[in-house]
N, C-alpha and C positions, 0 to 999 in steps of 0.2 A: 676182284674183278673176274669174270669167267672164263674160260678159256678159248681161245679162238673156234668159230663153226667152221667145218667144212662140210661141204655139200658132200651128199652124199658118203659120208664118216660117220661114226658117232662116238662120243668120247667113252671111253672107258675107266681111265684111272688118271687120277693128279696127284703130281707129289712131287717131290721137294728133292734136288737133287746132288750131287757133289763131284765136280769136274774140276780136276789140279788145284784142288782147294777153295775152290770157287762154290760159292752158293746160288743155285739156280731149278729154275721148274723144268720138269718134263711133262706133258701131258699123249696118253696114249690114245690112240685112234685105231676103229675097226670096220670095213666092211667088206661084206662077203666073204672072207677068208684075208682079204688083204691089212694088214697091220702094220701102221705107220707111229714112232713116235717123233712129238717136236721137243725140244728143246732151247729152253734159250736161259744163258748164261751174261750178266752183267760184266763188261770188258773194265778189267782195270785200265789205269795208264801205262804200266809196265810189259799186260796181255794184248795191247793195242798192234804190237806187230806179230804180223801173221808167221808162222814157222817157213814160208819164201819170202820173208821181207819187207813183203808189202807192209802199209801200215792202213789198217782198218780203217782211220780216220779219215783219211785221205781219198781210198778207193771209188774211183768212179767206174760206172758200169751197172751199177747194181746188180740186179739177179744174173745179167750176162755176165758177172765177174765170181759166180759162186762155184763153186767147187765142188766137185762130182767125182764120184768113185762107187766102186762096186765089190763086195768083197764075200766071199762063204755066200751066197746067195740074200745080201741085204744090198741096197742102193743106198746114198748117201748122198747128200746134199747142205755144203756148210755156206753162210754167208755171214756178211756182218754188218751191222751200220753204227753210228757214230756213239750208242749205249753199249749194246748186244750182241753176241757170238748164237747165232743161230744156226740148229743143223736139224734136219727128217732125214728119219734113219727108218728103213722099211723094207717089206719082202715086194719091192715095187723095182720096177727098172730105172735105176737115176735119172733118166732126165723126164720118166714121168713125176719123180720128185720135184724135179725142177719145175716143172709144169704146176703143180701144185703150192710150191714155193711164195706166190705170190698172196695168197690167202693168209699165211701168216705173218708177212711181210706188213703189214699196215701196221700203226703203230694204236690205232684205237683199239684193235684187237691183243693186242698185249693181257698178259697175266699180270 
């Protein structure tokens, strides 16, 4: 399957990736100088609860419940739904991730 569009991004690289042992895709994104990668990781049942307890399954809210931070000059954006641990990671300010957030969110666009 291909990797999700985003408007105005263009994809750059796909590949296959390895988070706490977990197998999952990253696919990078480019424009104008701006570089965002997504990533999404399949949640076991054991990875189902979040590192504050919540439990992924459960969480309502959606994107208003995704988790945002900013670190060394990347923005970061994690959510989850009841398969997958999704995060964009980028030289973007988090909550224009977040704003972005919902283009990958659809589940037809999935890898």
């Amino acid at each position: 399957m291909a990797p999700p569009e985003v408007p105005e991004f263009e994809v750059q690289r796909v590949t296959i990736c390895l988070l706490n042992g977990r197998r999952g895709g990253v696919v990078e994104y480019e424009s104008e100088g701006r570089r965002v990668s997504y990533y999404i990781i399949p949640v076991a049942e054991e990875a189902a609860i979040r590192p504050n307890g919540v439990d992924a399954r459960t969480m309502e809210g959606g994107l208003d419940a995704a988790g945002l931070a900013s670190a060394r000059g990347l923005g970061v954006a994690i959510w989850w739904d009841g398969e997958h641990q999704h995060a964009l990671v980028g030289n973007l300010p988090a909550p224009e991730l977040k704003r972005l957030a919902p283009l990958f969110a659809c589940p037809v666009s999935r890898l």
